[in-house]
C-alpha positions, 0 to 999 in steps of 0.5 A, a space after each residue: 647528678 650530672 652538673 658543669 664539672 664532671 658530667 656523667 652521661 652526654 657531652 653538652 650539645 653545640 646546639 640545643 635545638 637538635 636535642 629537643 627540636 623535631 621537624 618544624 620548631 618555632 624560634 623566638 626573641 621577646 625584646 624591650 623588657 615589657 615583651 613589646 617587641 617579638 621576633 619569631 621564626 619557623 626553620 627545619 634547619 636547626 643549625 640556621 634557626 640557632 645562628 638566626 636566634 643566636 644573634 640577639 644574644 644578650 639583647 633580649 630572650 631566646 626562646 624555642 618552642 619545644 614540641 613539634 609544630 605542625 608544617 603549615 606554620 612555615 606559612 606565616 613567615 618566609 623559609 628560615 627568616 625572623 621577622 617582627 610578628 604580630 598576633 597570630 604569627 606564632 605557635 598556638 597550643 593547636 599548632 602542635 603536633 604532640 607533646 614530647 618534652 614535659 617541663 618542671 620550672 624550679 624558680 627562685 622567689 623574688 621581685 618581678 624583672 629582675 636576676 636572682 641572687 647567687 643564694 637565691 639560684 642556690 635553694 633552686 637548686 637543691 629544690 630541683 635535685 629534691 624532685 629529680 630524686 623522688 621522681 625518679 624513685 617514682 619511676 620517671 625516667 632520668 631528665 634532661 638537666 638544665 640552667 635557665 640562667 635564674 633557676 633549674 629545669 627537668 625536662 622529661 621526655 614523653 610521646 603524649 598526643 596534644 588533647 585536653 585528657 593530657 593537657 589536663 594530664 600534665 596540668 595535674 603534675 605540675 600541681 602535685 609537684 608545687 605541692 611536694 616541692 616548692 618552698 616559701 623560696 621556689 616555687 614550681 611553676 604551675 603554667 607550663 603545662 600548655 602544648 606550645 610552651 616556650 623555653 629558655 634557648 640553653 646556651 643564651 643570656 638571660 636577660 632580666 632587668 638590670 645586670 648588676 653584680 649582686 643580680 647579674 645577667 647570666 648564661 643558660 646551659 645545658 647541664 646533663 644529657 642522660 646517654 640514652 634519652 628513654 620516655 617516661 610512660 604516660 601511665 607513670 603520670 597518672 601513678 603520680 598524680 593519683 598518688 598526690 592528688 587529693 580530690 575535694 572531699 565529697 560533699 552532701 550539697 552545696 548548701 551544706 556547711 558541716 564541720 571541717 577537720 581541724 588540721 592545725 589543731 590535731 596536729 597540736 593535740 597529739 603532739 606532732 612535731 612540724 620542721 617546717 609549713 610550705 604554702 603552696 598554689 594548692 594548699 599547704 604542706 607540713 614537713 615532719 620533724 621526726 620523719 616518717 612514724 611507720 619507718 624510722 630511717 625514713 628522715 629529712 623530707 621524706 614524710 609529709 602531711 598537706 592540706 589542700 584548700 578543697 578541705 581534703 587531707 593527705 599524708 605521703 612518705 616518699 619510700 616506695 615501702 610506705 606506698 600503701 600509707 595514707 592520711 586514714 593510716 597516718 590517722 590510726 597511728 595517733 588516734 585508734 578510734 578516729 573511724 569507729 564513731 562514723 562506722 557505727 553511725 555517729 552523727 555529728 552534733 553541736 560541738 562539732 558545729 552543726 546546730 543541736 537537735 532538740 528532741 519534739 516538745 509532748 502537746 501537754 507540755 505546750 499548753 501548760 507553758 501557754 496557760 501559764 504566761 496568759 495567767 499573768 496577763 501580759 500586756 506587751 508582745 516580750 510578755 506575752 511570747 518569750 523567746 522559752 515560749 516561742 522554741 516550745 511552741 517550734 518544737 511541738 511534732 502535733 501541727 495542729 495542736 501547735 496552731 490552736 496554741 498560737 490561735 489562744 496568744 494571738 486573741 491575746 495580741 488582738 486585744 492588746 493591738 499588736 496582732 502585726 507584730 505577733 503574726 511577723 514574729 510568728 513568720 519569723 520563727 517559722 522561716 528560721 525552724 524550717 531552715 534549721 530543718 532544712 540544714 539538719 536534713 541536708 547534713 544526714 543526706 549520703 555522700 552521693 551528691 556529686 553526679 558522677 557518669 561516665 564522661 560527663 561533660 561537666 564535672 563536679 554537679 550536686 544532685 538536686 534534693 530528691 531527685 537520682 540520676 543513672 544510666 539504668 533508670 535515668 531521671 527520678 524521684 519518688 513522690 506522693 503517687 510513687 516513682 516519678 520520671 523525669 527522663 528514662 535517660 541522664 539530663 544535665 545543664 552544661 552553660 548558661 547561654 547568654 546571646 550577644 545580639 539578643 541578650 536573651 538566654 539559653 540552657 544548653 543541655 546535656 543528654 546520654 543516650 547510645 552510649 555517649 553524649 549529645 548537647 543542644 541548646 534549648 530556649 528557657 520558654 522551652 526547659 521551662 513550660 511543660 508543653 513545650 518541652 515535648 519538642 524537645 523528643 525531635 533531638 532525641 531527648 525521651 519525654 512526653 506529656 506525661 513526663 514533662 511536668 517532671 522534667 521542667 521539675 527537675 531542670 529548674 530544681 538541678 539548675 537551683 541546686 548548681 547556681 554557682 557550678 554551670 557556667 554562663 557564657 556568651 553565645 550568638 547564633 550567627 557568625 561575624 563581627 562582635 563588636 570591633 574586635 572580636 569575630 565569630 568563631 575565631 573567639 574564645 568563650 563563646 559558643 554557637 546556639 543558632 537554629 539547627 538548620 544553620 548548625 551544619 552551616 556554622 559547622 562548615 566554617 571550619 579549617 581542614 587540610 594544608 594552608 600552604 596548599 590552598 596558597 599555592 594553588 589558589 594563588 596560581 588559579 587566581 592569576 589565571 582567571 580575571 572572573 575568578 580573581 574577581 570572585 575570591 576578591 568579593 569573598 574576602 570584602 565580606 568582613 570589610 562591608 561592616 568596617 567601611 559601613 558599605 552596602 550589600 552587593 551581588 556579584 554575579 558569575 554567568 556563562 555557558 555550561 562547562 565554564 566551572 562557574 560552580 567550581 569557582 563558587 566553592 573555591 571564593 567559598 574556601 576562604 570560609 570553610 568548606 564551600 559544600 556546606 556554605 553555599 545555598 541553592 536558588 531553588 530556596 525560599 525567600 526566608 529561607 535565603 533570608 536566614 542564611 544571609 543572617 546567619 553569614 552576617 559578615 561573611 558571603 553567601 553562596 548562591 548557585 545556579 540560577 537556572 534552578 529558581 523556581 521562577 524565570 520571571 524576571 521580577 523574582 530575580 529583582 526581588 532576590 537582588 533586593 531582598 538580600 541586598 537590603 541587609 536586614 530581615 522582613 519584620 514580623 510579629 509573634 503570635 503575642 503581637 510583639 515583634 521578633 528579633 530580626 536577622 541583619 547582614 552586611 555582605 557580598 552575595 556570590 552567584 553563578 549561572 547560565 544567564 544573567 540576573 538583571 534584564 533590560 526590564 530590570 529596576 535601577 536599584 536592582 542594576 545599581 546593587 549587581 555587578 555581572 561578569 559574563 565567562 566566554 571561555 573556561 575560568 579554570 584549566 583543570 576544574 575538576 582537579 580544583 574541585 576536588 581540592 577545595 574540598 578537602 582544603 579550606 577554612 585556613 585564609 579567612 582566620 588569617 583574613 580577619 587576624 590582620 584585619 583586627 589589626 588594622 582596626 585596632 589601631 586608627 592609622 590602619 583602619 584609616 590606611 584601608 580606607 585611603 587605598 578604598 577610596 583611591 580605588 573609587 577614583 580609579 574607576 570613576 574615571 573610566 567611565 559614568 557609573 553610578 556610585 553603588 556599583 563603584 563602591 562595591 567594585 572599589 571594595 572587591 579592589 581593596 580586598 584584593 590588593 590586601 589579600 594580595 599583600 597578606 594572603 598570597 605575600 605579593 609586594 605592594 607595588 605588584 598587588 596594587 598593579 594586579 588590582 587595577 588590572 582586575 578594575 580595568 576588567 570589572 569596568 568592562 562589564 559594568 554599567 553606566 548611568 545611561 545603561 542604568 536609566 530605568 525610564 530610558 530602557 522603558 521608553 526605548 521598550 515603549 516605542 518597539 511596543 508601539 511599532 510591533 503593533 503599529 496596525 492596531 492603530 486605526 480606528 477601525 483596527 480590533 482591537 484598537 489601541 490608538 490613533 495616528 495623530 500629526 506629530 504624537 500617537 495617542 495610546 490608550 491609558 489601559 494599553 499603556 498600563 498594560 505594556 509597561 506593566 508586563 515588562 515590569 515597568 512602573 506606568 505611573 512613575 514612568 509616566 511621570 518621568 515620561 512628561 518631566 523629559 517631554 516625551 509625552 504631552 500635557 493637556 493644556 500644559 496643566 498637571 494632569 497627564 492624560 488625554 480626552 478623545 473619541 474613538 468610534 464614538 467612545 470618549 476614551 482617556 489616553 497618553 499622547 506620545 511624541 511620535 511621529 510614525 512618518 520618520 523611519 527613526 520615529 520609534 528611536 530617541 
């Protein structure tokens, strides 16, 4: 062992960081005590990540990450900077590239906060030299010995990949090791196992608490370096955990309470002596007094027995020589026939603490002890049915020789006017047999409770009485006509899924067929109705109206039997916000159950290629392109629709072919995920868009090329606008007459193509929720190369998007601030112009977007950013329209007046067809004619005809409410509305 004085092997290293560090490392300074404060730094330099961190020695904590971590994370901070950070900014287990360091912690027991003592420093000590020696003796390869100021480390080299199998792996490690080595004074600890775990920057202060001379502050350091660093071998782990971890003993079902082996009292039978017990995370561990029995040089604490809190028993001696020994040897050693009783098929019985078995009570014996309490006649129910009596009576095997006793008790208790007492303590009796019938059953079941198949994905399932589960034969039991199957295949239940909007649930269900696992959720209405259930052949489960009553048999029964092991956990089928500070997927423990039409949807919005790539290079594309800027801009606001209670709105993108409006689509898109599979056609039906805009909820939908809608009718375009810009589903009722659930959003609607959506035709309220930006010329230099790498890059930037924005939300200055920079923009804009206030909002929020992803995404200073955004406003502006562009009565007038002017020669009375007449200062125009003409430009006649009268463009009869007009055309009284028009004046048809 190479300590300070006279090391043996490496010279302590100026910087620890070039022993440990590969590629990126993280540096990191927690302050304030509580952690309050975090600095934090990613550098490939380690001599200038040592000199950064070094300079808040003694002031606060020093720590590094010790695996690699991937390069992306350069991102998050400036090139060998440390900056305050925040949540998000440092290394995430899933940031880390492999594992290649495995810490043991050996820490002093004591007050939290605080130093250790000099002793208390010192039984670490000794704890840590106890485990480097049997490791070692394990086959572990020698490690890197270190002081961290209050205690000891051993880091281990390895080369394991960071996946769960060894994050579980080395979980498991720590565990067998806090069972060989901790003390009631140390203990190992037992949360170091993760991929992204910090350690003590060796060669700094620790700093806890404060620094006195019984607990002073004291310096880490580097203590020995082996000269060569070899890597322990993964398979060495799984020897070592094998070796020490003891499994929870197989048990018949959970509802079995059998007898538990008596440790402590086996232990003071035979006579064993015992140094010392050490309670341990896992159990309890018994240091031998006498040492190891099978050898007696093996001494000190070379033998020990432990109990874990799972039941299960273990005896290990750490001398390779006693490898083969175990708890069952170690048993035989003191009690030669502990194993023959159960081998030759010994039951336990009621000392043992099950309830003894009474052997079947003869029908004869029965009567005569019937026969002989009615011959004392007895009058109250404790006479009549003494509790002799009411075993006797339990115990008889003839069923219906049992019943005609109790029918001779019961004319009694009918006679005597307790027949209610009788029959409940009658049920009471039968409730309480066939529940000790049930336990006796369940203890004389095989110890092949547990379903065990290859990967399953949850462990640790009882099988349901009755039932058998294999690959060969699937699902089965055996019943009154023969074999019954359930499912020619393994089925279990993994989750209870329990929807956060709905609050409905689900079962998501497991299921082995072509050699590996396949999970769907399915509703309970489903799982549970035998007719039902058929549907689910459609994902491949094998079931049919044969089997089904079966199947639902067995996944209620299996769900019963595992009320306590499938967990529940919240589900959504949507992504979004869940409530403030939450959203959907970046969450933990919540799953998606959506419809499977949307599951390749939701597995799209996912991360994929570099960070710092689709920075670079989306930052670049942005600044050269307003359209584009404007576009990405509207992606961002998706999330912030729900914080500022905004409207939907449509933004639309159109141009010539070959402008790479599709391409500027897919890169708003990559924000989110991967913009080939969150986009939409608008050769879709209107539910179909209706659901995917549910299912987006606070992120955008994508929808390209208008040219492929199956309409060119301007009035489907306005339905689509309004559609989805309503923000809520249509509501509908189930075949019960209850109403379905229906889809919500708060969204930007992203789409693109060769012509605008609105005309002049268009509504007012479908112009007030669109804003269109028309694209002369290319929006990108290199569309096809862009294309391709958004591709293959994306998803990175909506995390990080909606990290600050839960930031500023938490906290009511920031979500204040935002809202401030929100309404400062709507300022802006309303004074370039007369806009209507919903198209100024939604351009106001695609500025605020952009000046914060300015800021936050592209790290541009705010002066620059909010530049940049009023620049993009100024372009906007430009395409906006005003009030005037907006007026629907306006446009309609203006339509009217060419309408009449085109067929100004159907305006005589002899014209055919006749539409009208000249008047002096009006032209009269037929009421039909004039319903026709406006209605096929999709005009409303009778509110423009209205609105038509209150601005004094048409007269009213006598100036009365009415609106149309009596006069006879050849003859024919007809009704009609009297324009003012005069068609003298070259500029009648002009308002």
């Amino acid at each position: 062992m190479c300590m300070n004085k006279g090391m043996q092997g490496g010279a302590m290293p100026p910087n620890p960081l070039k022993l440990f560090c590969e590629g990126v490392c993280e540096v990191r300074v927690l302050l304030d005590g509580a952690y309050k404060t975090i600095y934090s730094g990613y550098f490939t330099d380690f001599d200038a990540a040592y000199q950064s961190a070094i300079r808040w020695d003694g002031k606060g904590n020093i720590y590094f990450v010790m695996n690699p971590v991937v390069p992306d994370a350069m991102a998050r901070r400036l090139a060998g900077k440390m900056d305050k950070a925040g949540n998000g900014d440092t290394t995430s287990d899933a940031d880390i590239t492999g594992r290649r360091w495995f810490l043991m912690d050996f820490d002093p027991q004591r007050a939290a906060g605080i130093s250790a003592t000099e002793a208390e420093k010192a039984l670490a000590q000794g704890a840590m030299e106890n485990a480097r020696e049997v490791l070692l003796a394990h086959g572990f390869k020698e490690p890197v010995v270190c002081d961290s100021g209050n205690g000891f480390h051993l880091l281990f080299r390895i080369d394991m990949p960071n996946d769960p199998a060894h994050a579980q792996l080395l979980k498991d490690a720590l565990s067998c090791a806090d069972m060989l080595f901790s003390t009631d004074a140390v203990k190992v600890d037992l949360k170091v196992f993760n991929a992204a775990r910090i350690t003590k920057l060796y060669g700094s202060m620790a700093v806890k608490g404060q620094s006195t001379a019984e607990r002073p502050h004291r310096r880490s350091a580097v203590l020995c370096v082996p000269e060569q660093i070899e890597v322990t071998p993964t398979a060495i782990f799984h020897d070592f955990v094998k070796a020490y971890k003891q499994e929870p003993p197989m048990r018949n079902s959970r509802h079995y309470r059998g007898f538990e082996f008596d440790l402590d009292r086996w232990i003071s039978d035979h006579g064993i002596r015992i140094k010392d017990t050490i309670n341990t995370a896992d159990g309890t561990r018994y240091i031998l007094q006498d040492g190891c029995p099978f050898n007696p040089e093996h001494k000190g604490k070379d033998a020990v027995l432990f109990r874990h809190h799972s039941g299960a028993i273990g005896f290990k001696c750490f001398h390779n020589s006693c490898a083969g020994n175990g708890w069952k040897e170690f048993r035989l050693l003191y009690e030669p026939d502990a194993y023959d009783r159960k081998q030759s098929g010994f039951r336990p019985t009621a000392k043992d603490n099950f309830s003894e078995v009474s052997p079947p009570v003869e029908a004869g014996t029965a009567v005569k002890a019937v026969d002989e309490v009615l011959k004392g006649k007895p009058d109250t129910l404790d006479a009549l049915i003494p509790d002799e009596l009411l075993d006797t009576l339990f115990d008889m095997e003839d069923e219906i020789a049992r019943q005609r006793e109790i029918a001779k008790l019961k004319a009694v208790a009918k006679e005597k006017k307790f027949t209610r007492e009788f029959d409940a303590l009658i049920k009471a009796k039968k409730e309480q047999t066939d529940k000790k019938r049930r336990t006796e059953l369940t203890a004389s079941r095989p110890e092949e409770e547990y379903i065990v198949l290859k990967d399953i994905p949850l462990q640790g399932l009882s099988v349901p009485p009755g039932w058998h589960i294999g690959v060969g034969r699937g699902v089965w039991r055996v019943g009154e006509n023969g074999l019954e199957s359930a499912c020619p295949h393994p089925i279990i239940i993994t989750d209870r899924l329990q929807n956060v909007d709905t609050g409905t649930e689900k079962l998501n269900l497991a299921f082995y067929r072509d050699w590996r696992w396949k999970q769907i959720p399915v509703k309970r209405s489903t799982s549970g109705s035998r007719t039902a259930i058929i549907a689910l052949a459609d994902n491949g489960i094998q079931v049919t109206s044969e089997s089904s009553r079966f199947l639902v048999q067995y996944l209620h029964d299996l769900e019963t039997e595992n009320a306590q092991e499938i967990p529940r956990r919240r589900s959504i089928a949507r992504v979004g916000w869940i409530g403030e500070k939450e959203f959907f997927p970046y969450t933990e423990n919540c799953v998606f159950d959506g419809e499977d039409e949307m599951r390749d949807m939701f597995e799209g919005v996912t991360g994929a290629g570099s960070y710092r790539d689709w920075i670079d290079t989306i930052g670049g594309a942005r600044t050269e392109s307003m359209a584009f800027r404007a576009l990405l801009a509207a992606s961002f606001s998706a999330p912030m629709l729900w914080m500022f209670e905004a409207l939907c709105y449509c933004l639309h993108i159109w141009g010539g072919t070959g402008t790479g409006k599709t391409v500027a689509l897919y890169a708003a898109m990559s924000v989110w995920g991967d913009p080939a599979r969150l986009y939409r056609s608008f050769n879709a039906t209107e539910i179909g868009l209706e659901k995917s805009a549910g299912f987006c909820h606070s992120i955008p939908l994508a929808i390209d090329e208008r040219e492929t809608s199956g309409s060119d009718r301007q009035t489907a375009f306005d339905k689509i606008i309004y559609r989805l810009t309503e923000g809520r589903g249509r509501t509908k009722a189930d075949r019960n007459g209850n109403l379905r659930q229906t889809g919500h959003w708060r969204i930007p609607i992203l789409t693109n193509g060769e012509a605008p959506l609105l005309a002049d035709n268009s509504k007012g309220g479908a112009m007030g929720r669109a804003i269109e930006l028309y694209c002369a010329q290319p929006i990108f230099d290199n569309a096809p190369e862009l294309a391709g790498f958004v591709k293959a890059n994306y998803g990175h930037a909506g995390r990080e998007w909606i990290r600050r924005l839960i930031e500023k939300r938490s906290v009511k200055a920031g979500l204040q601030e935002m809202r401030d920079t929100f309404e400062g923009f709507q300022g802006f804009l309303r004074e370039k112009g007369d806009f209507n206030d919903k198209p100024i909002a939604s351009a106001a929020l695609i500025l605020t977007a952009d000046f914060y992803a300015s800021c936050w995404i592209f790290r541009m200073e705010e002066g620059a950013a909010m530049i940049r955004a009023q620049e993009l406003g100024e372009y906007i502006i430009g395409d906006l329209l005003t009030k005037e562009d907006a007026d629907t009565t306006g446009r309609a007038w203006d339509y009217l007046c060419g309408w009449v002017a085109t067929n100004i020669g159907h305006f005589r009375s002899f014209a055919d067809p006749c539409y009208g007449i000249i008047g002096t200062g009006y032209v009269y125009l037929l009421g039909s004619c004039f319903n026709d003409a406006l209605t096929e430009k999709n005009f409303n006649p009778i509110a423009e005809a209205k609105e038509f009268a209150r601005r004094g463009l048409i007269q009213r009869p006598d100036n009365g409410k009415r609106l149309q007009f009596q006069q006879r055309i050849n003859g024919v009284r007809t009704t009609g509305y009297r324009l003012n028009l005069d068609v003298q004046d070259s500029s009648a048809c002009t308002q």
